[in-house]
mmJSON file of the N, C-alpha and C atoms, coordinates in Angstrom:
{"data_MODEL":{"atom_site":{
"group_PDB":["ATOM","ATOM","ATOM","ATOM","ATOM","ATOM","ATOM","ATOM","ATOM","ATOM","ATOM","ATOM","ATOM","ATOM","ATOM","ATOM","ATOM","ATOM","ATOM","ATOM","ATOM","ATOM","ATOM","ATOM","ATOM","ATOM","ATOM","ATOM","ATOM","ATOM","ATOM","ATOM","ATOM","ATOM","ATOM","ATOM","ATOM","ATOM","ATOM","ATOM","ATOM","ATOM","ATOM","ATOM","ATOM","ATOM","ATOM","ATOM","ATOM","ATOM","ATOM","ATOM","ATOM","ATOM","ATOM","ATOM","ATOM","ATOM","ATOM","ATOM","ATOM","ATOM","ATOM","ATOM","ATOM","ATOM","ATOM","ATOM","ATOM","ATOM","ATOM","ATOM","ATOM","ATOM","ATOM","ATOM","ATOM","ATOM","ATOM","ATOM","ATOM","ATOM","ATOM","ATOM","ATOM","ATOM","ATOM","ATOM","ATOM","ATOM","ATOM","ATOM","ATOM","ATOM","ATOM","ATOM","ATOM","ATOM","ATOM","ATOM","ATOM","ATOM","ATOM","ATOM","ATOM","ATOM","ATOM","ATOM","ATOM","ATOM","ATOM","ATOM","ATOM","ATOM","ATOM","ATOM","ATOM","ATOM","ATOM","ATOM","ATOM","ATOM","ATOM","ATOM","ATOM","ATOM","ATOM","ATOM","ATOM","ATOM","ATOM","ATOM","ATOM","ATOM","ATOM","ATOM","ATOM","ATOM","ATOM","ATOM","ATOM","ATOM","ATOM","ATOM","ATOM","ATOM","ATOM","ATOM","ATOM","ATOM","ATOM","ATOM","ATOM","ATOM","ATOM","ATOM","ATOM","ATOM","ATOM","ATOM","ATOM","ATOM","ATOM","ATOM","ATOM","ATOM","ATOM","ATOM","ATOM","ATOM","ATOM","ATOM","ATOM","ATOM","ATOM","ATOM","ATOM","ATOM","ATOM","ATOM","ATOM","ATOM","ATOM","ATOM","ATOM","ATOM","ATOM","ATOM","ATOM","ATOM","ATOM","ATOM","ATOM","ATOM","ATOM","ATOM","ATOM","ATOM","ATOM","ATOM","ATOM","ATOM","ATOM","ATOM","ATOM","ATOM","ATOM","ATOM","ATOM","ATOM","ATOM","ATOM","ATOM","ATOM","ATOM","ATOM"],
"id":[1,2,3,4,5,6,7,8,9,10,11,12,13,14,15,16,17,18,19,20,21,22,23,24,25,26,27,28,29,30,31,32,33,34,35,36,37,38,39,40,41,42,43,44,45,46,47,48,49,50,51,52,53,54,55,56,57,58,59,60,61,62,63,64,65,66,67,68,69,70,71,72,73,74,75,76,77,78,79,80,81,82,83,84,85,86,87,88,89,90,91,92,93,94,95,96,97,98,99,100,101,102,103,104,105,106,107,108,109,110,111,112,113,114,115,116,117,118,119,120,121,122,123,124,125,126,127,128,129,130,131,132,133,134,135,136,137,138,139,140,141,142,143,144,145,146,147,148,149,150,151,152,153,154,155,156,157,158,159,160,161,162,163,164,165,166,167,168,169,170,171,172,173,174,175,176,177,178,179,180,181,182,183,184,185,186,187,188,189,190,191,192,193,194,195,196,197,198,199,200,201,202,203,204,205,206,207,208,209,210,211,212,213,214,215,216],
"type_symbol":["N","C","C","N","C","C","N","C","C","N","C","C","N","C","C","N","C","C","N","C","C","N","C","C","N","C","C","N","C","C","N","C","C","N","C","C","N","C","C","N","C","C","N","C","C","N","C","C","N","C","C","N","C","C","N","C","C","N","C","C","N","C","C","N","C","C","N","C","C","N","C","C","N","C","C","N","C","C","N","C","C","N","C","C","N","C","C","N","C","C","N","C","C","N","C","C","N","C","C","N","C","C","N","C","C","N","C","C","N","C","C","N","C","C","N","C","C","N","C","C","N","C","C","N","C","C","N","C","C","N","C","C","N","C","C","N","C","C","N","C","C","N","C","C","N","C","C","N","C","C","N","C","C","N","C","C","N","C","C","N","C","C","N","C","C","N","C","C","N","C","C","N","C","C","N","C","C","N","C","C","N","C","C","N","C","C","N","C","C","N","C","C","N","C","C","N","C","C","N","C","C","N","C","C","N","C","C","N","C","C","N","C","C","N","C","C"],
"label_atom_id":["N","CA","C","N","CA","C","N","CA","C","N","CA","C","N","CA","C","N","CA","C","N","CA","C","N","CA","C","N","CA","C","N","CA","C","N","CA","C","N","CA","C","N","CA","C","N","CA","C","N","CA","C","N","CA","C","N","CA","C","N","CA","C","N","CA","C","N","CA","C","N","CA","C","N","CA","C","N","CA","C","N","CA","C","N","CA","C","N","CA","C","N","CA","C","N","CA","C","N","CA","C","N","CA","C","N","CA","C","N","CA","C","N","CA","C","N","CA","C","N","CA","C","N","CA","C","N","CA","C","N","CA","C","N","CA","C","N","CA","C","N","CA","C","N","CA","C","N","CA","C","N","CA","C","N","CA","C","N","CA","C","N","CA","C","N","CA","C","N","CA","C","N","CA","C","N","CA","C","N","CA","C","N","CA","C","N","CA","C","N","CA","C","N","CA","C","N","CA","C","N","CA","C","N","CA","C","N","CA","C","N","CA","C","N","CA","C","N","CA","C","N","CA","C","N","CA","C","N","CA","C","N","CA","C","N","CA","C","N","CA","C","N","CA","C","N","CA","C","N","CA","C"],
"label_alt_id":[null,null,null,null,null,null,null,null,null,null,null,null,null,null,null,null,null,null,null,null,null,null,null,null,null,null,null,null,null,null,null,null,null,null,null,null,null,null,null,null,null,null,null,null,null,null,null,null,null,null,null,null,null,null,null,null,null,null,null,null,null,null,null,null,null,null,null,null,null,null,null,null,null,null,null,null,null,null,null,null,null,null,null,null,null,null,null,null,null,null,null,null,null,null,null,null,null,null,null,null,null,null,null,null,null,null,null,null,null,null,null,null,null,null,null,null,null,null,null,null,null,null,null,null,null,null,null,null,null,null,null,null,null,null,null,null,null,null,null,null,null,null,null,null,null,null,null,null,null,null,null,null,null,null,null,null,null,null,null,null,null,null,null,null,null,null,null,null,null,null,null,null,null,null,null,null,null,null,null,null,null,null,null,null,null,null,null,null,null,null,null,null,null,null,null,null,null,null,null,null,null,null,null,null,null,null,null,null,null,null,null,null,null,null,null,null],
"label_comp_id":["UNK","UNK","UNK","UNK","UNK","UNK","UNK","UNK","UNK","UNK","UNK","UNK","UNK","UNK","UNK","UNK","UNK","UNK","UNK","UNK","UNK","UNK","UNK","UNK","UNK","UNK","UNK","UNK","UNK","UNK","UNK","UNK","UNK","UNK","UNK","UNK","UNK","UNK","UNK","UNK","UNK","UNK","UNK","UNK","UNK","UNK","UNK","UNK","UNK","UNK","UNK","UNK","UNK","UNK","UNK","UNK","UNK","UNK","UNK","UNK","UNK","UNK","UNK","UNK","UNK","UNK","UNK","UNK","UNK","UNK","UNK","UNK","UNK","UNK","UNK","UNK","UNK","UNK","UNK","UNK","UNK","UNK","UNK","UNK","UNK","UNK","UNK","UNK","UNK","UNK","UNK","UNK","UNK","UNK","UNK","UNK","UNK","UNK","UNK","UNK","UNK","UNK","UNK","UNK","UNK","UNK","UNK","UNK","UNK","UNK","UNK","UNK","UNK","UNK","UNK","UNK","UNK","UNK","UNK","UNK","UNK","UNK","UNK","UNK","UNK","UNK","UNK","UNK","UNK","UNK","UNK","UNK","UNK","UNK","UNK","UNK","UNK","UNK","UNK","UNK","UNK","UNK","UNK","UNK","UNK","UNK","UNK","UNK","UNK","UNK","UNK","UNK","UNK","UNK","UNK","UNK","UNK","UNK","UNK","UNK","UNK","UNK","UNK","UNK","UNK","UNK","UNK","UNK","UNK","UNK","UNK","UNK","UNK","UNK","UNK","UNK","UNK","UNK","UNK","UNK","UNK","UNK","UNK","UNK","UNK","UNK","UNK","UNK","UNK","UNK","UNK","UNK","UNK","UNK","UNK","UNK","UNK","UNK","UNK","UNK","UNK","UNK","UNK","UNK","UNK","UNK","UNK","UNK","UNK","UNK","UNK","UNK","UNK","UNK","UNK","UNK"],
"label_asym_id":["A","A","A","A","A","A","A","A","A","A","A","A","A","A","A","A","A","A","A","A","A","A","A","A","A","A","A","A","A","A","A","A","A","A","A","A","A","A","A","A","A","A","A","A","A","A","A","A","A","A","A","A","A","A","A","A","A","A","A","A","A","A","A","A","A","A","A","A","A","A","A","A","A","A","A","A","A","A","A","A","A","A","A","A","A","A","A","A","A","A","A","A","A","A","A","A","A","A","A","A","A","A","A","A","A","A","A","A","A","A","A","A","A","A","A","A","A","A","A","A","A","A","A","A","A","A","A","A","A","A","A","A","A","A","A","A","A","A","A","A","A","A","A","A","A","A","A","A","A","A","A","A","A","A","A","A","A","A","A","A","A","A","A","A","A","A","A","A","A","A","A","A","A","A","A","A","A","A","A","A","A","A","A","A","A","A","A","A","A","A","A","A","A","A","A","A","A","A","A","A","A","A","A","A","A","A","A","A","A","A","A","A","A","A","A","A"],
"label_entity_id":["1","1","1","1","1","1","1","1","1","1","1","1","1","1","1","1","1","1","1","1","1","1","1","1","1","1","1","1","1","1","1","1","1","1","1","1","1","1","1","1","1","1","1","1","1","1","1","1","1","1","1","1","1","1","1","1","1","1","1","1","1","1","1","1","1","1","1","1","1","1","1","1","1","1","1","1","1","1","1","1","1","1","1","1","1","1","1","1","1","1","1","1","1","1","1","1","1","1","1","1","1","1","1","1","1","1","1","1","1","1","1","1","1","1","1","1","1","1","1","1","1","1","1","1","1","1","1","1","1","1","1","1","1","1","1","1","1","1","1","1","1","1","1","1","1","1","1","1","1","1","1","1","1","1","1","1","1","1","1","1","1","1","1","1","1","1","1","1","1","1","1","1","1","1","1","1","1","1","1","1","1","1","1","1","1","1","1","1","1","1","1","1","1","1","1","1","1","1","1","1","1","1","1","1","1","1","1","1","1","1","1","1","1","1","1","1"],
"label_seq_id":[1,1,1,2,2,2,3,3,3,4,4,4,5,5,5,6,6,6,7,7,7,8,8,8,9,9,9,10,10,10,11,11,11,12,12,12,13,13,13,14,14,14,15,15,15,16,16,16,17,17,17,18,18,18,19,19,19,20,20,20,21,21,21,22,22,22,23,23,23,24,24,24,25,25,25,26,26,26,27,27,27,28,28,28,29,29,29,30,30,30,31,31,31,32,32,32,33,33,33,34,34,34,35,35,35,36,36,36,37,37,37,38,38,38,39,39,39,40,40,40,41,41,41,42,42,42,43,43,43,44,44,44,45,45,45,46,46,46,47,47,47,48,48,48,49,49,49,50,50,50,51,51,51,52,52,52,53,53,53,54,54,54,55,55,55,56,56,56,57,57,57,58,58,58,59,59,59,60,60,60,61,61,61,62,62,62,63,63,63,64,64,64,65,65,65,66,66,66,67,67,67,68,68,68,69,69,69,70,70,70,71,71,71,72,72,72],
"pdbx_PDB_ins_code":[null,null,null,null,null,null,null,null,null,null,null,null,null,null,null,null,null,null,null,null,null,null,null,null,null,null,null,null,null,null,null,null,null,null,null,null,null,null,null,null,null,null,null,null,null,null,null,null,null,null,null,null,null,null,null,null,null,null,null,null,null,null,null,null,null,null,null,null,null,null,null,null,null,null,null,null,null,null,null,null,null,null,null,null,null,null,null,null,null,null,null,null,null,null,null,null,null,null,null,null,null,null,null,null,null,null,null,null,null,null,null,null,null,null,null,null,null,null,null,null,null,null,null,null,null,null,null,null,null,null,null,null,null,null,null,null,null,null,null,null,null,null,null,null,null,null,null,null,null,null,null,null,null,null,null,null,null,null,null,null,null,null,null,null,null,null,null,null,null,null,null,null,null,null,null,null,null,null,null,null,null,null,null,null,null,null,null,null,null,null,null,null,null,null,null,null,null,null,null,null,null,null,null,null,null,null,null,null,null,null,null,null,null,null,null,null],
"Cartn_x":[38.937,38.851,39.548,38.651,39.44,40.429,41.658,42.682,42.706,42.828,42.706,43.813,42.914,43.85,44.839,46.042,47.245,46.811,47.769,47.092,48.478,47.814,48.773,50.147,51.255,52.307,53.033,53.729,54.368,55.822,55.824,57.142,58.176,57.791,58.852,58.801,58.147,58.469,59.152,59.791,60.849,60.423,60.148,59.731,60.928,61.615,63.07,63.294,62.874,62.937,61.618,62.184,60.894,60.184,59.017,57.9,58.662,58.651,59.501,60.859,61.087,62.374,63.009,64.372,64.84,65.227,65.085,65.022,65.972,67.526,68.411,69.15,67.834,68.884,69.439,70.343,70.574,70.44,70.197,69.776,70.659,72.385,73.089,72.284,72.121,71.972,70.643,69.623,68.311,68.52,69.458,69.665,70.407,71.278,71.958,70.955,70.04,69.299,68.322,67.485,67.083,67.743,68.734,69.235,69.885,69.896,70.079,68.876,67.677,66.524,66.108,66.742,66.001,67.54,68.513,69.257,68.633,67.981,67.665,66.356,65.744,64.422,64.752,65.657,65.902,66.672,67.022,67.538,66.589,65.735,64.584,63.704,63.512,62.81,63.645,64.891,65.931,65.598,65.824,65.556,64.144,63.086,61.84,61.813,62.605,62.178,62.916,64.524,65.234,64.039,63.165,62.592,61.199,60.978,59.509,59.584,59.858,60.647,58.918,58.03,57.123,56.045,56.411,55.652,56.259,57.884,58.663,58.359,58.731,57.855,56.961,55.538,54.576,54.769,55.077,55.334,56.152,56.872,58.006,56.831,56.175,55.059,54.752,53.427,52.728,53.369,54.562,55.365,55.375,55.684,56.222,54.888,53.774,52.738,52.098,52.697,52.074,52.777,53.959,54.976,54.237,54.534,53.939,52.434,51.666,50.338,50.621,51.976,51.6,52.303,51.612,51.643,52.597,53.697,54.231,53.87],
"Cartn_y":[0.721,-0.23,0.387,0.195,0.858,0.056,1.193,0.103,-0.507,-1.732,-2.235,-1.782,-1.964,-1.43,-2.118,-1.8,-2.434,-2.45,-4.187,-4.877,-4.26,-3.593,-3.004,-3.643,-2.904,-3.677,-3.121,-4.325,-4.364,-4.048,-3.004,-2.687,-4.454,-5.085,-6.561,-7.365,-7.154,-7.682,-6.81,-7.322,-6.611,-6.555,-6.289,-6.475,-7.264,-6.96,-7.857,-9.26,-9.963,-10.869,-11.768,-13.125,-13.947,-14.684,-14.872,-15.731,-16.626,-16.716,-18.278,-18.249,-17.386,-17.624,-17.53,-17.761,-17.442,-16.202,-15.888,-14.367,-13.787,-14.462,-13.541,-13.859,-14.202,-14.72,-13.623,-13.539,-12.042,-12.7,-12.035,-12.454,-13.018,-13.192,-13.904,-15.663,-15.675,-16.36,-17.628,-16.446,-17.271,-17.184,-16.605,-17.168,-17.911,-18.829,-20.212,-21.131,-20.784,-21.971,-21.862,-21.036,-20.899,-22.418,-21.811,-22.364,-24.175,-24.226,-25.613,-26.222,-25.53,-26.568,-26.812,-25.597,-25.776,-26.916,-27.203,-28.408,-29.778,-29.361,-30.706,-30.893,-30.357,-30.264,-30.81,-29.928,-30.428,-32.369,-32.573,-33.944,-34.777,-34.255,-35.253,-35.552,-34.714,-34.809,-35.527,-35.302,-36.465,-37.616,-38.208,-39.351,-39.243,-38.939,-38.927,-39.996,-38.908,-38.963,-40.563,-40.797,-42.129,-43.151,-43.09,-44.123,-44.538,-43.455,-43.754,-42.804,-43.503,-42.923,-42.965,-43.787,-43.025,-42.137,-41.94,-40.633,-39.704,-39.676,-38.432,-37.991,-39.124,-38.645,-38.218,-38.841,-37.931,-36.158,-36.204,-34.988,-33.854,-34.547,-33.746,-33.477,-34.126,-33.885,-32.768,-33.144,-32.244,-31.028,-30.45,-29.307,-28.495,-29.597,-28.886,-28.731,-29.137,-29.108,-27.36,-27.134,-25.681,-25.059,-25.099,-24.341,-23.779,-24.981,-24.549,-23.724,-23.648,-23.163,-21.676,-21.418,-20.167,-18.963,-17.857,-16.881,-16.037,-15.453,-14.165,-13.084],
"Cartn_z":[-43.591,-42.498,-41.281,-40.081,-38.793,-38.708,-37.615,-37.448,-35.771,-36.305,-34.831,-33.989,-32.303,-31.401,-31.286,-30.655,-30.546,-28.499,-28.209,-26.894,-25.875,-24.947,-23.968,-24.446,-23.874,-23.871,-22.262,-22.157,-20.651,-20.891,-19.661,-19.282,-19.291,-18.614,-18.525,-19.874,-21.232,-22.117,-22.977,-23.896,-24.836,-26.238,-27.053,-28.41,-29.112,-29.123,-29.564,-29.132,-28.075,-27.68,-27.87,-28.806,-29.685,-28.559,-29.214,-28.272,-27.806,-26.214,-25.835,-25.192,-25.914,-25.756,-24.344,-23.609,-22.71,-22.307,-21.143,-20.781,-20.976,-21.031,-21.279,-22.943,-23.45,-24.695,-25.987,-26.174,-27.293,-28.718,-29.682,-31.112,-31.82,-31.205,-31.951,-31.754,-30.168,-29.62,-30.162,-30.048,-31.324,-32.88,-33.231,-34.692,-34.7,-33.698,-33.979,-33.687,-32.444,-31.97,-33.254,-34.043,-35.356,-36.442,-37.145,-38.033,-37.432,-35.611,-35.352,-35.685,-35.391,-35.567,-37.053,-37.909,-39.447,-39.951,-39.353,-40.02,-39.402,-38.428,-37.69,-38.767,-38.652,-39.68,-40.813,-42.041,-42.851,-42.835,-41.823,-41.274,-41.522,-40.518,-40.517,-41.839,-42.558,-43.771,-44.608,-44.975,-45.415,-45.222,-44.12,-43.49,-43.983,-43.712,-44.211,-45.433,-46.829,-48.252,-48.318,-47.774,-47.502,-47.15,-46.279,-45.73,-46.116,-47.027,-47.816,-49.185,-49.888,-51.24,-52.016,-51.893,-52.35,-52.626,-50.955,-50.473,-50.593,-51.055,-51.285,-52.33,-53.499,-54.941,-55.163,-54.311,-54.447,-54.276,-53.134,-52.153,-53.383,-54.087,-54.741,-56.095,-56.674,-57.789,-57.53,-56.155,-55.899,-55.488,-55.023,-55.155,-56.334,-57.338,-58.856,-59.055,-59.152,-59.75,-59.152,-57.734,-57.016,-57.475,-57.514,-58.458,-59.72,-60.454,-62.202,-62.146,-61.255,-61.148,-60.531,-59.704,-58.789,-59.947,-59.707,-60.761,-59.873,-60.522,-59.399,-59.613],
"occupancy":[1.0,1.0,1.0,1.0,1.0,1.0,1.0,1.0,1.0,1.0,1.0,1.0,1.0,1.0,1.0,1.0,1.0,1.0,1.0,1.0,1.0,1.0,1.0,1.0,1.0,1.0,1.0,1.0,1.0,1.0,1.0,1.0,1.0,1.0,1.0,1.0,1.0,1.0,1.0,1.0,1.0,1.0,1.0,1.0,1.0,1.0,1.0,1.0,1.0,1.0,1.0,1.0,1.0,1.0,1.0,1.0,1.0,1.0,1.0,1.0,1.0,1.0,1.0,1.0,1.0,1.0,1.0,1.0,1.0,1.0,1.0,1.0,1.0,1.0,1.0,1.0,1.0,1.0,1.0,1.0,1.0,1.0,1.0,1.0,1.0,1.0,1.0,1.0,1.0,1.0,1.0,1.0,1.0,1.0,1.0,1.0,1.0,1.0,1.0,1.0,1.0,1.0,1.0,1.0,1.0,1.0,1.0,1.0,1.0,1.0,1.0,1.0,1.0,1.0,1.0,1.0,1.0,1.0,1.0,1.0,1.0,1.0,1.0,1.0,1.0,1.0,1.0,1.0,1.0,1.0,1.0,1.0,1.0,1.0,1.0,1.0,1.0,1.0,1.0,1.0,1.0,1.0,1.0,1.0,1.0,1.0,1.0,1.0,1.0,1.0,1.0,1.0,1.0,1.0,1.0,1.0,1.0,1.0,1.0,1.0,1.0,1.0,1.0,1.0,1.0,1.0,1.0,1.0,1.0,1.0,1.0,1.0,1.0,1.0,1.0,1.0,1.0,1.0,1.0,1.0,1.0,1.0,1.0,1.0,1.0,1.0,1.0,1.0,1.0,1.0,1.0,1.0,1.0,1.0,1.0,1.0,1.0,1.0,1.0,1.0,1.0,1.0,1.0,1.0,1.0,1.0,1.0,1.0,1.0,1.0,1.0,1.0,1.0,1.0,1.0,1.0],
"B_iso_or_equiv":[0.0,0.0,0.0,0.0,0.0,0.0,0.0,0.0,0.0,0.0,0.0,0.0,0.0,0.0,0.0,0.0,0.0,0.0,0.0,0.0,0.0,0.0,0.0,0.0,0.0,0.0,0.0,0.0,0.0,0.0,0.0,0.0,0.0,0.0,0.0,0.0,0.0,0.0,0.0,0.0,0.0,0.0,0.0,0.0,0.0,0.0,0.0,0.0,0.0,0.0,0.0,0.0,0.0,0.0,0.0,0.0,0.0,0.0,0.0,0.0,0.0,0.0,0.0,0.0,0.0,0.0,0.0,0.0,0.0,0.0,0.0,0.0,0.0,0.0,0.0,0.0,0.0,0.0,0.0,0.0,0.0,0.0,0.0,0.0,0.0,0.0,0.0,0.0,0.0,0.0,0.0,0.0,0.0,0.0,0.0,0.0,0.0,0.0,0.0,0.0,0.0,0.0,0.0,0.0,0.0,0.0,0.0,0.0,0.0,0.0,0.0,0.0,0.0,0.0,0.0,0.0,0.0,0.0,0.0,0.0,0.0,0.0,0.0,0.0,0.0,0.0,0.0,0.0,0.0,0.0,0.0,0.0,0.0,0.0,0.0,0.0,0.0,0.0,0.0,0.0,0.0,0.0,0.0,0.0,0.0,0.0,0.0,0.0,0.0,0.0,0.0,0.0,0.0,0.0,0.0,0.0,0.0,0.0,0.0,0.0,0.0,0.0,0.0,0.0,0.0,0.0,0.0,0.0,0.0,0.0,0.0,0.0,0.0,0.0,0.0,0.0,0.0,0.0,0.0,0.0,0.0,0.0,0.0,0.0,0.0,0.0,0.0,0.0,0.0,0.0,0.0,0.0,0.0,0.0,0.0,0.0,0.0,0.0,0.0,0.0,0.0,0.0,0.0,0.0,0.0,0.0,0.0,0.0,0.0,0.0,0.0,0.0,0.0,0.0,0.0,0.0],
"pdbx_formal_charge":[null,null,null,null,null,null,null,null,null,null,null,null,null,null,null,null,null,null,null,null,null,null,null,null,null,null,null,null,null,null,null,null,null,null,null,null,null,null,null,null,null,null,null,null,null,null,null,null,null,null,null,null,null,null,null,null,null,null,null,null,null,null,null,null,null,null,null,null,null,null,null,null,null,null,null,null,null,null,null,null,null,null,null,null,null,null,null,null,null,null,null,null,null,null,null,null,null,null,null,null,null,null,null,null,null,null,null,null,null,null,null,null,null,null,null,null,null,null,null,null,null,null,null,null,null,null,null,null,null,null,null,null,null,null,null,null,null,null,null,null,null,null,null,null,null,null,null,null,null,null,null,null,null,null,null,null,null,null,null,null,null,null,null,null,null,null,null,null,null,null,null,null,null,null,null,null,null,null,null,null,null,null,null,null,null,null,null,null,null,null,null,null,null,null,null,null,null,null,null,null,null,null,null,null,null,null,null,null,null,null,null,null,null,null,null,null],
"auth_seq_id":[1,1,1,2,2,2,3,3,3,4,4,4,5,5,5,6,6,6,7,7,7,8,8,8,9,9,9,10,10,10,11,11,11,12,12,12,13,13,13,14,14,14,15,15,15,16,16,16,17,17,17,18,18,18,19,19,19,20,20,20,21,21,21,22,22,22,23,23,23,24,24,24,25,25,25,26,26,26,27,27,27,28,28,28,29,29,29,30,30,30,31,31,31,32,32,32,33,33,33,34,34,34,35,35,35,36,36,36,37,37,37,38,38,38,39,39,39,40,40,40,41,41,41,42,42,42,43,43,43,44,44,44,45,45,45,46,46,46,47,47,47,48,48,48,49,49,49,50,50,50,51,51,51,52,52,52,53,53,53,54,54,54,55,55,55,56,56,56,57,57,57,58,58,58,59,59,59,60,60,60,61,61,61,62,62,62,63,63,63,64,64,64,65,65,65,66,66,66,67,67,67,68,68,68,69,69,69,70,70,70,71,71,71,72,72,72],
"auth_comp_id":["UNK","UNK","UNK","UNK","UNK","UNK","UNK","UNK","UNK","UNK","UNK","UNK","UNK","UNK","UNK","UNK","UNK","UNK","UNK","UNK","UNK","UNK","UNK","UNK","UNK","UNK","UNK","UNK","UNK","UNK","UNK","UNK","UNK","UNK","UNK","UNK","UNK","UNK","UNK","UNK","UNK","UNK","UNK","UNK","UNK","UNK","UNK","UNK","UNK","UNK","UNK","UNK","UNK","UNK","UNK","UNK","UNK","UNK","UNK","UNK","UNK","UNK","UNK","UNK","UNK","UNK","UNK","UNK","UNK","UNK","UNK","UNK","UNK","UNK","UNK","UNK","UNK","UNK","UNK","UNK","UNK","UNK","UNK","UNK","UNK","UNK","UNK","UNK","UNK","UNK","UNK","UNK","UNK","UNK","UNK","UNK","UNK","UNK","UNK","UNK","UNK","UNK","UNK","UNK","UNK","UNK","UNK","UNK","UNK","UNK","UNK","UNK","UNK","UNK","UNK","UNK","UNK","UNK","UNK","UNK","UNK","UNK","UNK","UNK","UNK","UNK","UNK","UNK","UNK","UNK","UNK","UNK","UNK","UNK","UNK","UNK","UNK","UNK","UNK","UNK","UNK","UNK","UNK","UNK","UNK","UNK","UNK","UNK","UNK","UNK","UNK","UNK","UNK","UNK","UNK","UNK","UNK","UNK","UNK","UNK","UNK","UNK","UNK","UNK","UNK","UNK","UNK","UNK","UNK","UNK","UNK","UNK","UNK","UNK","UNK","UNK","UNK","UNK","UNK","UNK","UNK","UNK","UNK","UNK","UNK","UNK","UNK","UNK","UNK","UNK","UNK","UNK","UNK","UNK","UNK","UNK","UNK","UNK","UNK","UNK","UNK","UNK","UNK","UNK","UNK","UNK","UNK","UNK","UNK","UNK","UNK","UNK","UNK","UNK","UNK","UNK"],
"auth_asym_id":["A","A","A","A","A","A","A","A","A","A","A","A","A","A","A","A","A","A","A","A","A","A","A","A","A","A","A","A","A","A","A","A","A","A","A","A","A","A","A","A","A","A","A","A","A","A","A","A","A","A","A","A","A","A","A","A","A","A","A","A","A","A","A","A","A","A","A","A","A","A","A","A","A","A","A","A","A","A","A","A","A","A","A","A","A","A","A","A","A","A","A","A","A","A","A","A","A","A","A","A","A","A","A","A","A","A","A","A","A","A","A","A","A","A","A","A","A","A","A","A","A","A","A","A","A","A","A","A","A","A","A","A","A","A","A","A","A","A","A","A","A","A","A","A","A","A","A","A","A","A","A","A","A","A","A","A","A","A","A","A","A","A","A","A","A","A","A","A","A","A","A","A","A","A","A","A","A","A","A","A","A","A","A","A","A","A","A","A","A","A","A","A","A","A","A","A","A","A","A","A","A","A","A","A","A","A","A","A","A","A","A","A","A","A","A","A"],
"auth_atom_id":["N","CA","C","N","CA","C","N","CA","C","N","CA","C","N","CA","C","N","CA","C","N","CA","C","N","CA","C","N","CA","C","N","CA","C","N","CA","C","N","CA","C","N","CA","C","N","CA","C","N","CA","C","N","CA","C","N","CA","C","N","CA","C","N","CA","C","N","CA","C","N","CA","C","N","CA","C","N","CA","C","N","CA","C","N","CA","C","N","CA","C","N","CA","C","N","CA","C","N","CA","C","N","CA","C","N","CA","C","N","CA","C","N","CA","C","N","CA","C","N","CA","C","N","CA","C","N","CA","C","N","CA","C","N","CA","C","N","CA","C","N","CA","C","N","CA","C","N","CA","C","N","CA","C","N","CA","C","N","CA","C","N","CA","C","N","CA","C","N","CA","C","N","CA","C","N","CA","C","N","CA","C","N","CA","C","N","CA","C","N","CA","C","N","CA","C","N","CA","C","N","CA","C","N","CA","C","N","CA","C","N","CA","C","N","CA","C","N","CA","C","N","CA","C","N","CA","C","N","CA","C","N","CA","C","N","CA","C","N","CA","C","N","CA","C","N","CA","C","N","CA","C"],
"pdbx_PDB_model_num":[1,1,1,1,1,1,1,1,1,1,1,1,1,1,1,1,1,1,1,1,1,1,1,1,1,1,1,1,1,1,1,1,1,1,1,1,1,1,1,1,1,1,1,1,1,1,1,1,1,1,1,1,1,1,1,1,1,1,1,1,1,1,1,1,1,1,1,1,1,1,1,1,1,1,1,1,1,1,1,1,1,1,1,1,1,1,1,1,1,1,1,1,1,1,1,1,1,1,1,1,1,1,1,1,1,1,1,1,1,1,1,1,1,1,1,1,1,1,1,1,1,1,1,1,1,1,1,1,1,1,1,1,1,1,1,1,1,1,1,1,1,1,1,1,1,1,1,1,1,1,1,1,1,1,1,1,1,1,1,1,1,1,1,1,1,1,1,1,1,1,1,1,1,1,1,1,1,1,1,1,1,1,1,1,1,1,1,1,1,1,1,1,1,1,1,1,1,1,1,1,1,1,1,1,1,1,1,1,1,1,1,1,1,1,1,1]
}}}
């Protein structure tokens, strides 16, 4: 299989610096804002499973059930 071309790249973007992000931000910097949004995340899904306990159960089945099926 050919390999596809790779799309110009610009002098003013950085490869190190993630989609989005702020222009001067350094990587300590997006791995806190990272791990703030995956506690907020995990928050919300909390609250989620708290507020509809039987859509959590489902949710938690159908997990184990992809689990027990996926081969490593």
């Amino acid at each position: 299989m050919p390999e596809l071309p790779r799309p110009p790249e610009r002098p003013d973007q950085r490869p190190d610096r993630a989609y989005g992000a702020p222009e001067g931000e350094t990587e300590t910097e997006r791995r806190r804002r990272r791990a703030r949004f995956l506690r907020e995340l995990a928050e919300a899904r909390a609250l989620r499973d708290r507020v509809q306990p039987r859509r959590a159960k489902a949710a938690r089945l159908r997990h184990a059930l992809r689990m027990r099926t996926f081969r490593w």
